[in-house]
Backbone as JSON Lines, residues from 0, in Angstrom:
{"i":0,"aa":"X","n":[0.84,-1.2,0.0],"ca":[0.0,0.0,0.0],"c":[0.87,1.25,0.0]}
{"i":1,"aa":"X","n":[0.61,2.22,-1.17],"ca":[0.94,3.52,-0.45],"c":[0.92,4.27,0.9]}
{"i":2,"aa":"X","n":[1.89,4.73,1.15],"ca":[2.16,5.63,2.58],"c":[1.95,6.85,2.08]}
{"i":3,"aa":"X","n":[1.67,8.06,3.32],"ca":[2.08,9.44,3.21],"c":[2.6,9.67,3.59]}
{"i":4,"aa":"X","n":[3.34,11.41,3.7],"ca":[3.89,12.05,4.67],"c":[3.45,13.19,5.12]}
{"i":5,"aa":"X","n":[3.4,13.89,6.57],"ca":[2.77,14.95,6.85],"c":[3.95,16.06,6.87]}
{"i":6,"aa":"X","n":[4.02,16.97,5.92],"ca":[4.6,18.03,5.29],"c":[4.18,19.32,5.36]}
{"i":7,"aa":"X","n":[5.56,20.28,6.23],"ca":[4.8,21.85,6.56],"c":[5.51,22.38,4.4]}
{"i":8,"aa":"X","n":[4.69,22.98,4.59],"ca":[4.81,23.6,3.09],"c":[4.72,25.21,3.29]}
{"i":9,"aa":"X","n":[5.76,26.14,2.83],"ca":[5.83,27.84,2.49],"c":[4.79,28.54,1.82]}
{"i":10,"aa":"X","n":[4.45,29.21,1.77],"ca":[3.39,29.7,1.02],"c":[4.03,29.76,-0.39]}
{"i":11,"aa":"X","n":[2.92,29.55,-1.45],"ca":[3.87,29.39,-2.89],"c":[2.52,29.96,-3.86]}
{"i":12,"aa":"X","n":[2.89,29.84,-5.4],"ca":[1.63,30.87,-6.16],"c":[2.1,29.99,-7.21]}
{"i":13,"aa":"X","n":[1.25,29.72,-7.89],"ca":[0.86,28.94,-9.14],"c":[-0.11,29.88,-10.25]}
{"i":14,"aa":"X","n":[0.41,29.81,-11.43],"ca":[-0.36,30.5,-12.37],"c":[-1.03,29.25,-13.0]}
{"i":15,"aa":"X","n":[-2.37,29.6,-13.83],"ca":[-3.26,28.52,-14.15],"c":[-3.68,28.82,-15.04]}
{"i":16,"aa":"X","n":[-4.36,28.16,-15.53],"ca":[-6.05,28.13,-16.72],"c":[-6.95,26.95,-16.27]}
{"i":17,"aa":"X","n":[-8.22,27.07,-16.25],"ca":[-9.27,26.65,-15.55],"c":[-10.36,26.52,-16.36]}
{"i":18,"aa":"X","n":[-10.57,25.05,-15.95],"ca":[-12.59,24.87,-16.17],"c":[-13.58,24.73,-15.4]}
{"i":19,"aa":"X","n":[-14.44,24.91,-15.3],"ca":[-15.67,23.9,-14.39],"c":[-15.53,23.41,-14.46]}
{"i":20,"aa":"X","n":[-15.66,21.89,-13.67],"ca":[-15.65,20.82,-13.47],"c":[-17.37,20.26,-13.53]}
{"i":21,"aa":"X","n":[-17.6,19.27,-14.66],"ca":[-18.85,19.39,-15.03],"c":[-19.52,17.41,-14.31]}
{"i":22,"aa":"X","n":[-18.29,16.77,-14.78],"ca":[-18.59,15.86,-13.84],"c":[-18.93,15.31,-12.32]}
{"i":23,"aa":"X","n":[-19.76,14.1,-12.29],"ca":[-19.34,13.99,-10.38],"c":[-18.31,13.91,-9.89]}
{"i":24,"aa":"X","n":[-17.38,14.75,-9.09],"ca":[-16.62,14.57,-7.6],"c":[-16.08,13.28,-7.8]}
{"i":25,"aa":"X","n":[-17.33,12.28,-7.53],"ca":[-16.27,10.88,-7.78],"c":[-16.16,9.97,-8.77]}
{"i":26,"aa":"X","n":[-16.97,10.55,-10.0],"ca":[-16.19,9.7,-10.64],"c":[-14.74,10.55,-11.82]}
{"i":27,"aa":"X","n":[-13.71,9.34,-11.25],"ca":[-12.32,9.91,-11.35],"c":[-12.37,9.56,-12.68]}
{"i":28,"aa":"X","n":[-12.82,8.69,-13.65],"ca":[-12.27,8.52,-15.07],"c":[-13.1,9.8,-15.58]}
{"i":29,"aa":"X","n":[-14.27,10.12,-15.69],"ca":[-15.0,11.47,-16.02],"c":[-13.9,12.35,-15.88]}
{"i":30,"aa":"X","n":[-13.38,12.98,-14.89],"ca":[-12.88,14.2,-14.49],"c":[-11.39,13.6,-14.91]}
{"i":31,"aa":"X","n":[-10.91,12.84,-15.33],"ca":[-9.56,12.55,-16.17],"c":[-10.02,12.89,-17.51]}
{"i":32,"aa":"X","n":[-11.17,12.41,-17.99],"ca":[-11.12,12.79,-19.68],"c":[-11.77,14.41,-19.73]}
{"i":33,"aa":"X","n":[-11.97,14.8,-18.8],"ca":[-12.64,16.5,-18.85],"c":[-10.68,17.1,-18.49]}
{"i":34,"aa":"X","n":[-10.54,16.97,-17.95],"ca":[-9.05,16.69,-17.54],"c":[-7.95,17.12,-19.12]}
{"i":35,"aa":"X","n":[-7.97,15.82,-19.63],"ca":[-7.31,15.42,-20.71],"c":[-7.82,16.07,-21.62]}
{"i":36,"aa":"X","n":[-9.11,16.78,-22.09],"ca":[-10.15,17.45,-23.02],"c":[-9.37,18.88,-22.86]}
{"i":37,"aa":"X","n":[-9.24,19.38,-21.82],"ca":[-8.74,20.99,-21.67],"c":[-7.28,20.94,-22.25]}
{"i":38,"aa":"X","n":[-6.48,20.22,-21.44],"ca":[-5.22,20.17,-21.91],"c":[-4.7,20.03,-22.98]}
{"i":39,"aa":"X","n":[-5.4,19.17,-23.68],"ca":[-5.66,19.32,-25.4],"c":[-6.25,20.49,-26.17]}
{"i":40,"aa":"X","n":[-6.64,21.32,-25.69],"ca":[-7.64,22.51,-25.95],"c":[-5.88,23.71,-25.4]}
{"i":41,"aa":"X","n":[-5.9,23.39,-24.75],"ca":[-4.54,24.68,-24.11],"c":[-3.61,24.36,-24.24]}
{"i":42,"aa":"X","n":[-3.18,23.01,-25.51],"ca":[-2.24,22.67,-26.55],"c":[-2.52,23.3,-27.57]}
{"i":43,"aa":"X","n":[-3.69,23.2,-28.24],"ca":[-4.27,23.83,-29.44],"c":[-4.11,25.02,-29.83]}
{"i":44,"aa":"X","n":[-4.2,25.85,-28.52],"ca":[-4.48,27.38,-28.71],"c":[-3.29,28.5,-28.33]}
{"i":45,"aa":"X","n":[-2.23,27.77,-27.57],"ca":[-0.79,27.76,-27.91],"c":[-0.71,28.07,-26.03]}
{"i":46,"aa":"X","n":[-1.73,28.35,-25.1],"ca":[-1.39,28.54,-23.88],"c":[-0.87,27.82,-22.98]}
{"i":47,"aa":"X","n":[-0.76,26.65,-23.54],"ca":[0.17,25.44,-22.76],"c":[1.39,25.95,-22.96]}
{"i":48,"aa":"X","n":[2.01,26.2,-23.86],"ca":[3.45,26.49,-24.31],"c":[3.88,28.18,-23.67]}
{"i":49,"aa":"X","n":[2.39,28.81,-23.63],"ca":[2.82,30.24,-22.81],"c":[3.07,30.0,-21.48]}
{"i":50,"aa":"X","n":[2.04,29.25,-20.86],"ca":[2.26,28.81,-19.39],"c":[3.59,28.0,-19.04]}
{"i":51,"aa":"X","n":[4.01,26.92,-19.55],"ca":[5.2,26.28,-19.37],"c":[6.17,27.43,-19.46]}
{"i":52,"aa":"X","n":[5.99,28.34,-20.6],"ca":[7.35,29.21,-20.87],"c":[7.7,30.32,-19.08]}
{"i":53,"aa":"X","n":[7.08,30.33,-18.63],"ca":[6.7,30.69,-17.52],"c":[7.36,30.29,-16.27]}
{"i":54,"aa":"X","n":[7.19,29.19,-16.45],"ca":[7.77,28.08,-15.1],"c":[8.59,28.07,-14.68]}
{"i":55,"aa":"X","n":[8.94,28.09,-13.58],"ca":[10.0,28.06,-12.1],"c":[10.72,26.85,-12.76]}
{"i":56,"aa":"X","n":[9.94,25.71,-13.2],"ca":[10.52,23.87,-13.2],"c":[9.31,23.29,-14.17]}
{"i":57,"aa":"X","n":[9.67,22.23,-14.33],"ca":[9.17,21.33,-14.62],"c":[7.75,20.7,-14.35]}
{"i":58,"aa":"X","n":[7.37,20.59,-13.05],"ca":[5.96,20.51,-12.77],"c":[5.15,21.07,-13.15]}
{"i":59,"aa":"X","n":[4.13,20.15,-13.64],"ca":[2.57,20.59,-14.22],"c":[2.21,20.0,-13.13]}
{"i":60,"aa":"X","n":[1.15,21.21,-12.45],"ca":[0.24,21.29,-11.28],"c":[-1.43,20.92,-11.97]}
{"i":61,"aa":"X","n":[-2.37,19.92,-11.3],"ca":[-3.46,20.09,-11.58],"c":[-4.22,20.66,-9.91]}
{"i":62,"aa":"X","n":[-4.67,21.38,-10.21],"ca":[-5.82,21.62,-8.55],"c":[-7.37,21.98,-9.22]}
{"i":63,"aa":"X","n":[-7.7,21.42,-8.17],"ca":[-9.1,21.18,-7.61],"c":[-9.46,22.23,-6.73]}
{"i":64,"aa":"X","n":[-10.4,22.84,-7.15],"ca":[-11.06,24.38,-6.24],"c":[-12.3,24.81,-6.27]}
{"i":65,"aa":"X","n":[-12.9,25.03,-5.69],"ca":[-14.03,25.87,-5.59],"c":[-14.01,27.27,-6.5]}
{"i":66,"aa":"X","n":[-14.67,27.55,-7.17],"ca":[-14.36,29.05,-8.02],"c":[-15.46,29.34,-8.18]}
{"i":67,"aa":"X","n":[-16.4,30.69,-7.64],"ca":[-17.97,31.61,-7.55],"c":[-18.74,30.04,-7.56]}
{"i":68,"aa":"X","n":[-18.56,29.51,-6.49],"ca":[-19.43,28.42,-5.65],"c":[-19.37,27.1,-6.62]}
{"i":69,"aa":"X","n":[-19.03,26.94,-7.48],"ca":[-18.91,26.15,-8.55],"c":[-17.31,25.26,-8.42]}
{"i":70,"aa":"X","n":[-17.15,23.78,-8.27],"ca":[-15.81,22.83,-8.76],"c":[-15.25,23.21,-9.83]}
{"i":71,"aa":"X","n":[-13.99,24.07,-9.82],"ca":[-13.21,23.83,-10.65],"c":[-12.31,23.26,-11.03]}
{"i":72,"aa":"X","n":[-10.88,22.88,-12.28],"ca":[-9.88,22.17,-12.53],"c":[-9.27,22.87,-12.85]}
{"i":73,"aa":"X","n":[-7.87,23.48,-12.63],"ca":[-6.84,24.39,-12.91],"c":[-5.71,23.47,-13.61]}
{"i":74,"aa":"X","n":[-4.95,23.63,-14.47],"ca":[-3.52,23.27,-15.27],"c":[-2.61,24.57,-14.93]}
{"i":75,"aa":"X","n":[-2.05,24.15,-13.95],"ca":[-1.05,24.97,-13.36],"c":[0.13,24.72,-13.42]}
{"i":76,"aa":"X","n":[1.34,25.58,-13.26],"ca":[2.76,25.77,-13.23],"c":[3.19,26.66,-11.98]}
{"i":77,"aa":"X","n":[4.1,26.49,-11.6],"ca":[5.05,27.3,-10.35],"c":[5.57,28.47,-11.33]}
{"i":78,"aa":"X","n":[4.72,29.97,-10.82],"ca":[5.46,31.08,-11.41],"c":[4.6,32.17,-10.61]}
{"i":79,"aa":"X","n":[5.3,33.22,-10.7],"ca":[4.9,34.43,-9.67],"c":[3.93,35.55,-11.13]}
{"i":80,"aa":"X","n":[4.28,35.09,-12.49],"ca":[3.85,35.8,-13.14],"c":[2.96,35.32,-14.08]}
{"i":81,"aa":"X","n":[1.56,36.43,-13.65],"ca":[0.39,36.27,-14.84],"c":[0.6,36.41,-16.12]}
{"i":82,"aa":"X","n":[-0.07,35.6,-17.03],"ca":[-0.13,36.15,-18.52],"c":[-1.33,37.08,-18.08]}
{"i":83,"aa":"X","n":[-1.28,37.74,-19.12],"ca":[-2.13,38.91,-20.04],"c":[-3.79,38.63,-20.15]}
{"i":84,"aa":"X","n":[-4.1,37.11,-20.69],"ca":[-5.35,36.78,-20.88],"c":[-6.06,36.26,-19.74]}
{"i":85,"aa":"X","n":[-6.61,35.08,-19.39],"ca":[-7.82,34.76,-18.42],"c":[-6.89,33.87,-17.7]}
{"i":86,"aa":"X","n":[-5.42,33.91,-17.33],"ca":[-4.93,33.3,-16.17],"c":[-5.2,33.7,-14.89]}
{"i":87,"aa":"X","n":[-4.71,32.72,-13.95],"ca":[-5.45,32.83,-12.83],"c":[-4.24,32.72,-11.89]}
{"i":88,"aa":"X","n":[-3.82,33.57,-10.84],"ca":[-2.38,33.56,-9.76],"c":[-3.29,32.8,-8.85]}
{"i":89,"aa":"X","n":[-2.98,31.56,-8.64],"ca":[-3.35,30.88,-7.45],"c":[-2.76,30.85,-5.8]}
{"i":90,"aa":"X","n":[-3.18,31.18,-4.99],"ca":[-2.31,32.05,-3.91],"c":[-2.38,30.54,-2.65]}
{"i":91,"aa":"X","n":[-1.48,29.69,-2.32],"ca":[-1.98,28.82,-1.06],"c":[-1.17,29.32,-0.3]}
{"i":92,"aa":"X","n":[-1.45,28.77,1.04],"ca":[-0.7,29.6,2.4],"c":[0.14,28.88,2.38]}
{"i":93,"aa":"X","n":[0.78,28.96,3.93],"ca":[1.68,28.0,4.55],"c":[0.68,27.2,5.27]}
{"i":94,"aa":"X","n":[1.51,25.86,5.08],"ca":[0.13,25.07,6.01],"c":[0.64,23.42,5.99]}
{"i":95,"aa":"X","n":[0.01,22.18,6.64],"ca":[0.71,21.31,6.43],"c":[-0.12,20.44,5.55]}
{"i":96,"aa":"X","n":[0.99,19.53,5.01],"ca":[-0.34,18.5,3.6],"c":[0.08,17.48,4.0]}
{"i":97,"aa":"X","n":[-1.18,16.64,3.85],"ca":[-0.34,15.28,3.68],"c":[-0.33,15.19,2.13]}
{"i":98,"aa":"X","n":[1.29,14.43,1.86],"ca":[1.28,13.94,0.48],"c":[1.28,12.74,0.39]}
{"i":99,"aa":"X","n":[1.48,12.48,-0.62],"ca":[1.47,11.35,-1.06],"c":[1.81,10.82,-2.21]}
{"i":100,"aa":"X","n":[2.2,10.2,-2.73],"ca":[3.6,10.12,-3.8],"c":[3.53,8.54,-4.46]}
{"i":101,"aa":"X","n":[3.79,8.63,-6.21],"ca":[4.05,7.52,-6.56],"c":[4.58,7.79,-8.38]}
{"i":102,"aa":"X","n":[4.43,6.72,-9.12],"ca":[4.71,7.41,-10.03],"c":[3.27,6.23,-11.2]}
{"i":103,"aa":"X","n":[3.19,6.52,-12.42],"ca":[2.33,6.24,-13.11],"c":[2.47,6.66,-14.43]}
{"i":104,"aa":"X","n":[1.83,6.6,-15.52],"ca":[1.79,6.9,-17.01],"c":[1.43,8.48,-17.1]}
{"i":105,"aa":"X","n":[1.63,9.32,-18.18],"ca":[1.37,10.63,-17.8],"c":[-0.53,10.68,-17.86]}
{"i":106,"aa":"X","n":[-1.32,10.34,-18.55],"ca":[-2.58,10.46,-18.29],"c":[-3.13,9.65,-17.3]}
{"i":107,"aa":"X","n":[-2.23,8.76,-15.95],"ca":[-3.16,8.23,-15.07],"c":[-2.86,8.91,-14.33]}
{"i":108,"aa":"X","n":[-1.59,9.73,-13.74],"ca":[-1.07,10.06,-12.41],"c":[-2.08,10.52,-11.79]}
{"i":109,"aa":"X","n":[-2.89,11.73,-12.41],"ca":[-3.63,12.58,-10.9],"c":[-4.78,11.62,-10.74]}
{"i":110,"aa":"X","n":[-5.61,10.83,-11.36],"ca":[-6.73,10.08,-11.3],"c":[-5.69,8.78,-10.17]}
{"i":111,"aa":"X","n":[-4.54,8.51,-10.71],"ca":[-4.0,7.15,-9.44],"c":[-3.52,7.96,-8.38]}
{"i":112,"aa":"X","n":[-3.6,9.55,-8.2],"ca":[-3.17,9.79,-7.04],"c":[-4.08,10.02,-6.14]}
{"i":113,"aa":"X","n":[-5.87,10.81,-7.08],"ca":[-6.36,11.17,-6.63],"c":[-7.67,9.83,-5.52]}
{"i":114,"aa":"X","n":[-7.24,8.67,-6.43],"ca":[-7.8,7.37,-5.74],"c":[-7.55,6.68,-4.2]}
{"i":115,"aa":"X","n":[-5.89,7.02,-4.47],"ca":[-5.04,6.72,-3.31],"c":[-5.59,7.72,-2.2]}
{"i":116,"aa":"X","n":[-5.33,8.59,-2.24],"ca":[-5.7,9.69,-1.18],"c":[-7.23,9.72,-1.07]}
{"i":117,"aa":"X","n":[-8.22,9.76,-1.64],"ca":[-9.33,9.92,-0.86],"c":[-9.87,8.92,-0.87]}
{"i":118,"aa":"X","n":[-9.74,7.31,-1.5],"ca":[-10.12,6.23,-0.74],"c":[-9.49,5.07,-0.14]}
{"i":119,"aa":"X","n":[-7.89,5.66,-0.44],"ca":[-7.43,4.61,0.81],"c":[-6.33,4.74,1.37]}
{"i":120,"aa":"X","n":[-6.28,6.53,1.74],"ca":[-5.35,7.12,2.98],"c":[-6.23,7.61,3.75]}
{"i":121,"aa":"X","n":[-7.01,8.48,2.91],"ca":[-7.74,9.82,4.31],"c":[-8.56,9.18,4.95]}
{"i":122,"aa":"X","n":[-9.19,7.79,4.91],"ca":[-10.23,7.19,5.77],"c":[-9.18,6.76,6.72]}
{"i":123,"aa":"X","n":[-8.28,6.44,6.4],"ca":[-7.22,5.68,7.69],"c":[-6.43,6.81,8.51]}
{"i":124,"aa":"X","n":[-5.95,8.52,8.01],"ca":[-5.38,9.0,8.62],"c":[-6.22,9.15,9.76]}
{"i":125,"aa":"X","n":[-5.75,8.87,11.37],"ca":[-6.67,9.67,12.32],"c":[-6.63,10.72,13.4]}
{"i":126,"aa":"X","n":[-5.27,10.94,13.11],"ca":[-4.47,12.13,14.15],"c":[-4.85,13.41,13.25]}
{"i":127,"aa":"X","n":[-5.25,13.47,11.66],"ca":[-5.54,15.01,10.8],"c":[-7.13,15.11,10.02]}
{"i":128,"aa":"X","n":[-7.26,16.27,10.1],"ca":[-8.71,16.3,8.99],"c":[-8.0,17.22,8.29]}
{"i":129,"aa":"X","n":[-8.84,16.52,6.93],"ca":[-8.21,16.91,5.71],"c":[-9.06,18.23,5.41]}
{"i":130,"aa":"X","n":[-8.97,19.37,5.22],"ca":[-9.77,20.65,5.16],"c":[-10.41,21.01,4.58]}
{"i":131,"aa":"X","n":[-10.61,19.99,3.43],"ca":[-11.87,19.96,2.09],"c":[-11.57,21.23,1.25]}
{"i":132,"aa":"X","n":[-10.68,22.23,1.66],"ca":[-10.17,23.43,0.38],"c":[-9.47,22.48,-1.09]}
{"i":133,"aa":"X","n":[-8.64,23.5,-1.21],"ca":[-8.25,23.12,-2.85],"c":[-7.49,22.11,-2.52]}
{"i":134,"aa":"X","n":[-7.27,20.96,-3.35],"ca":[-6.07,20.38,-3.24],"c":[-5.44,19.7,-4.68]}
{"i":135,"aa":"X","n":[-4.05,19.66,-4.44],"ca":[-3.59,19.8,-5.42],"c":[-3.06,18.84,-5.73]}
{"i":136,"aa":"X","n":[-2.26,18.69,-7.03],"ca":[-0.99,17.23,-7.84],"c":[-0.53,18.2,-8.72]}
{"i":137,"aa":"X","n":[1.38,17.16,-8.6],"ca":[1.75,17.42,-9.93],"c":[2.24,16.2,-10.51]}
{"i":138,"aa":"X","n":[2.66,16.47,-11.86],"ca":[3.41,15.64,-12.15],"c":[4.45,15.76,-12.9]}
{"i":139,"aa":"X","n":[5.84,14.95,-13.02],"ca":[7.13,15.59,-13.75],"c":[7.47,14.36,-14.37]}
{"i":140,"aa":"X","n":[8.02,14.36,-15.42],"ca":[8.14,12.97,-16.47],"c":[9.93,12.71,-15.74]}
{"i":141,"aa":"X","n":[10.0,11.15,-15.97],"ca":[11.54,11.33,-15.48],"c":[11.55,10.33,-16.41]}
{"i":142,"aa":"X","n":[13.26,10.26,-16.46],"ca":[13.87,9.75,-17.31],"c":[13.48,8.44,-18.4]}
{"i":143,"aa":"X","n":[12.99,7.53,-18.02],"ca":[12.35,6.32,-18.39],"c":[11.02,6.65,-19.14]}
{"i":144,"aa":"X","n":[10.64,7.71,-18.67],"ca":[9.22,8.23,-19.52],"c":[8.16,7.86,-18.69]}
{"i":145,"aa":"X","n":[8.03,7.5,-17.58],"ca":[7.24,7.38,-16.87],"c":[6.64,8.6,-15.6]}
{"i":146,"aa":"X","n":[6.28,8.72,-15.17],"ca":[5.74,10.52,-14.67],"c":[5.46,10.2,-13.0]}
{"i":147,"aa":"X","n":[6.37,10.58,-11.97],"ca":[6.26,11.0,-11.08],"c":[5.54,11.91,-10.49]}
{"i":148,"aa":"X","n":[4.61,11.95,-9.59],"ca":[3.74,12.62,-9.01],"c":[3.58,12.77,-7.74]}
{"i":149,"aa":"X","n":[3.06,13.87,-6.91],"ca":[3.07,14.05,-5.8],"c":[1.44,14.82,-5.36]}
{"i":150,"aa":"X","n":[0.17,14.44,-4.56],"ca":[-0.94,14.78,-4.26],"c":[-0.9,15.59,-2.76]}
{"i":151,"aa":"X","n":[-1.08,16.82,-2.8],"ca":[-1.27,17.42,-1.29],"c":[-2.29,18.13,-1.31]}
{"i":152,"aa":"X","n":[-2.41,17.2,0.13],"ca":[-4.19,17.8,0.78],"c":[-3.71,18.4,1.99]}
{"i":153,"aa":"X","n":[-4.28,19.92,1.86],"ca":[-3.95,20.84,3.26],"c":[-5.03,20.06,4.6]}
{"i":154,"aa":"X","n":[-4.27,20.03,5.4],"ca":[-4.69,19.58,7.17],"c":[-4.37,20.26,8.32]}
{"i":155,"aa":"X","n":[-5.37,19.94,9.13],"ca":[-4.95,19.83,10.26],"c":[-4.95,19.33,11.49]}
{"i":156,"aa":"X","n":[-4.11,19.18,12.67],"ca":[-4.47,18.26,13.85],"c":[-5.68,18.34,13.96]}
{"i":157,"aa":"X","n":[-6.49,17.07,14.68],"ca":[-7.55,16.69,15.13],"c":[-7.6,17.46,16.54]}
């Protein structure tokens, strides 16, 4: 079984592009191909390549958020600077996450991370509640071609 770890994290800012999230919450293959649908769409239109040009590193961030009362899906990067058009500076605090970590194909990671963590860590963590805000994944391709990923859900002591 996957393990986590409970991790204090700096406050950090992610620039994005965003959809509604039109599917159910749980089902994870839905919200992988709504997922996979944008990202192909912000290949198309050249803002994938503006956003990457952007980047601190390597990680592509996906988060999960609430946006004017409505689930959203963000395709995010580590950068302090907005583009021009309908990007979005995503602001998280300092705070602690549990992560959780593995690696996978590049279109399963956040759907195998997002499985692991909300049905078969967070029912077992019992010293933290998980805070139901945004939470996030990335993922970074390594050498072999296979894509490393990391899922953090902000918490706190019980």
């Amino acid at each position: 079984m996957i393990d986590y770890t409970l991790e204090h994290k700096n406050p950090f800012i992610l620039a994005a592009y965003g959809f509604p999230i039109q599917a159910a919450l749980q089902d994870y293959r839905s919200l992988a191909l709504e997922r996979e649908i944008f990202e192909l769409s912000l290949q198309n239109d050249g803002r994938l390549a503006k956003l990457k040009k952007r980047a601190k590193n390597e990680r592509e961030w996906s988060v999960h958020t609430d946006y004017l009362g409505k689930p959203w899906n963000y395709f995010a990067v580590e950068s302090r600077k907005e583009l021009k058009d309908d990007c979005r500076l995503l602001k998280f605090p300092e705070s602690n996450y549990i992560v959780i970590s593995d690696t996978a194909a590049k279109g399963k990671i956040f759907e195998h991370l997002s499985h692991q963590a909300f049905r078969k860590i967070l029912p077992k963590v019992m010293d933290y509640t998980y805070l139901g805000g945004p939470h996030l994944a990335y993922r970074q391709e390594r050498p072999d071609g296979s894509y490393y990923g990391e899922i953090w859900l902000p918490v706190i002591k019980k």
